[in-house]
C-alpha positions as CSV (number, residue, x, y, z in Angstrom):
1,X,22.5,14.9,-8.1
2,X,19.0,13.0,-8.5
3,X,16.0,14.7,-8.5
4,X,13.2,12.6,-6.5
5,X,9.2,12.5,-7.0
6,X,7.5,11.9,-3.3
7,X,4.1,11.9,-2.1
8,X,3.0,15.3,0.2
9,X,1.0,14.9,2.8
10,X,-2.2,16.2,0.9
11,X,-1.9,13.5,-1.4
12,X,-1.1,11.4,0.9
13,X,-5.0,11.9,2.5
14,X,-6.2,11.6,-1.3
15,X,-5.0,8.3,-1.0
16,X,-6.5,7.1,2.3
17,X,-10.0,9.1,1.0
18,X,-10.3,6.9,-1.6
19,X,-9.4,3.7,0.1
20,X,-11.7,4.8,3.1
21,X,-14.7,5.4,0.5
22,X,-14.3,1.9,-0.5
23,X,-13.7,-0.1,2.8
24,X,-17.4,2.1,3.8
25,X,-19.1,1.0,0.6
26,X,-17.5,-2.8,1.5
27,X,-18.5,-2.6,4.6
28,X,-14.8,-3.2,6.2
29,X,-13.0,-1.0,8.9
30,X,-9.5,-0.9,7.3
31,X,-6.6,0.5,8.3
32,X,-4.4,2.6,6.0
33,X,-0.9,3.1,5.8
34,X,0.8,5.6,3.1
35,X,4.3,5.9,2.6
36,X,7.1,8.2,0.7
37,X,9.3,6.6,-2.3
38,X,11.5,5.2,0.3
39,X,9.2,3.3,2.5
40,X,8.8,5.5,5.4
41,X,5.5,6.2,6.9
42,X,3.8,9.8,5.5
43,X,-0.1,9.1,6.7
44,X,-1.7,7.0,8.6
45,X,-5.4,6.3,9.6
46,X,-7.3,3.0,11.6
47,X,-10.9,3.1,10.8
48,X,-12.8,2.5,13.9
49,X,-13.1,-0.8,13.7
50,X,-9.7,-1.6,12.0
51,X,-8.0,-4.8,13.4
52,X,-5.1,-3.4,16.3
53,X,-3.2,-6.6,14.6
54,X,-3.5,-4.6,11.1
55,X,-1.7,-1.5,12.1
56,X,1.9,-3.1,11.6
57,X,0.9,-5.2,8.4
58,X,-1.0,-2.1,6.7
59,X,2.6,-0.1,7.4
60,X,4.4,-3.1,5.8
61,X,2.6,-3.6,2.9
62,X,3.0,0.4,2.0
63,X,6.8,-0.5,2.5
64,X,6.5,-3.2,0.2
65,X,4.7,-1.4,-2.6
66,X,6.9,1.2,-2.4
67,X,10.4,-0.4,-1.8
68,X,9.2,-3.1,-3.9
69,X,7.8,-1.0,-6.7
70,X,5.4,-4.4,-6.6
71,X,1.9,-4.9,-5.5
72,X,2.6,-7.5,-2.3
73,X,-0.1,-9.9,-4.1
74,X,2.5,-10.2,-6.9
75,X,5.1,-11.6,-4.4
76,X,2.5,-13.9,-2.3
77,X,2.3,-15.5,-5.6
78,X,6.1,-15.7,-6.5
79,X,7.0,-16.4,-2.4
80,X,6.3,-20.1,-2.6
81,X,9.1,-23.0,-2.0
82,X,10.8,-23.7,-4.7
83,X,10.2,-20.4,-6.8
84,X,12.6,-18.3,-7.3
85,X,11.8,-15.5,-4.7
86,X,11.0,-17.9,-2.0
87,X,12.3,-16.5,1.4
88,X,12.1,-12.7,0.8
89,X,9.2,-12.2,2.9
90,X,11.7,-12.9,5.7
91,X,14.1,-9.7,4.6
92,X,14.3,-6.1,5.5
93,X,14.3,-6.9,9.2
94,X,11.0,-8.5,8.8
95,X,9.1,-5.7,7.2
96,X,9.0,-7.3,3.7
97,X,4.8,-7.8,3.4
98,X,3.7,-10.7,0.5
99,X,0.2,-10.6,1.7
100,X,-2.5,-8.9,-0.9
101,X,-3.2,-5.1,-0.3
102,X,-0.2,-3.3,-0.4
103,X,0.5,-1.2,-3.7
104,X,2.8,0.8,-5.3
105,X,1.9,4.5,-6.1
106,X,3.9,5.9,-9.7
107,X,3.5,8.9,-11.0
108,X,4.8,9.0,-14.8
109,X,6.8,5.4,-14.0
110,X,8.3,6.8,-11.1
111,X,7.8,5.4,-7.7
112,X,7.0,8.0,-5.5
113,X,4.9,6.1,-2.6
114,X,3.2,3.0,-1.5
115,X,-0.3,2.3,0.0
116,X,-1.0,-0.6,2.1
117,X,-4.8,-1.5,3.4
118,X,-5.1,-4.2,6.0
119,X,-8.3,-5.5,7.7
120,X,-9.9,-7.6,5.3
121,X,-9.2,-10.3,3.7
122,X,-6.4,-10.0,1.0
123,X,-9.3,-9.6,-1.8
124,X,-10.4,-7.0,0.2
125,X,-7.4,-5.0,0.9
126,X,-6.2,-5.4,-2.5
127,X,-10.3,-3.8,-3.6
128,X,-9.9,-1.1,-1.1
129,X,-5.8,0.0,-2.4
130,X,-6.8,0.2,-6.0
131,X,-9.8,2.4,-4.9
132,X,-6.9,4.4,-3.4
133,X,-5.1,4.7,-6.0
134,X,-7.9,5.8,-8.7
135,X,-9.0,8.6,-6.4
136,X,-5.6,9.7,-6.4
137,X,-5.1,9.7,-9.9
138,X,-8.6,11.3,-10.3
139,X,-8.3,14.2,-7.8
140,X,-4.6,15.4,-9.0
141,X,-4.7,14.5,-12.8
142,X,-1.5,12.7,-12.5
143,X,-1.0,9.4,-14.7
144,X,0.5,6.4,-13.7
């Protein structure tokens, strides 16, 4: 029998508090996808503003962070022809994200979520994730 860590819903909104707090002080309308250990959607919010073309990629690159157990800026890097991970952005029906912004969320080395900001630019996204992720960590206590 396994026992498995996920994300509730509350913490879920800690997560797209803090990434909302940054894309304001940035000045970019993101939109925020958070997801359980397993990839699937928990919370989800479009700034006003957020790119309609984002809503998709922002789901994906929680997916990725999550399934992953990556940040999807670690696998733009290693996705290039001729290194050695070069064609998994095509996997998982599609869904696999290796554009910056997409995070995984641990909670003592376990996996329990993913966060994925898209709007931006990758910089951006990746800026506005993190932010998401300290607030989380802040608010419940929990370490990494």
């Amino acid at each position: 029998m396994l026992t498995i860590k996920r994300l509730s819903l509350d913490e879920a909104g800690l997560l797209i508090h803090g990434a909302t707090q940054k894309s304001h002080e940035i000045g970019v309308n993101q939109v925020i996808a958070v997801c359980d250990e397993s990839g699937r959607l928990i919370k989800f919010e479009r700034m006003d503003g957020g790119k309609v073309t984002s809503i998709a990629i922002a789901i994906d690159k929680a997916f990725t962070g999550a399934g992953a157990r990556q940040g999807t800026h670690v696998y733009n890097e290693l996705c290039q022809p001729g290194k050695p991970t070069f064609g998994i952005h095509v996997t998982n029906e599609g869904h696999f994200c290796v554009i910056g912004g997409g995070l995984p969320v641990t909670v003592d080395g376990a996996v329990v979520g993913g966060i994925g900001v898209s709007s931006g630019t990758a910089e951006q996204d990746v800026v506005c994730a993190k932010a998401g992720l300290d607030h989380f960590y802040a608010m419940t206590g929990y370490k990494a």
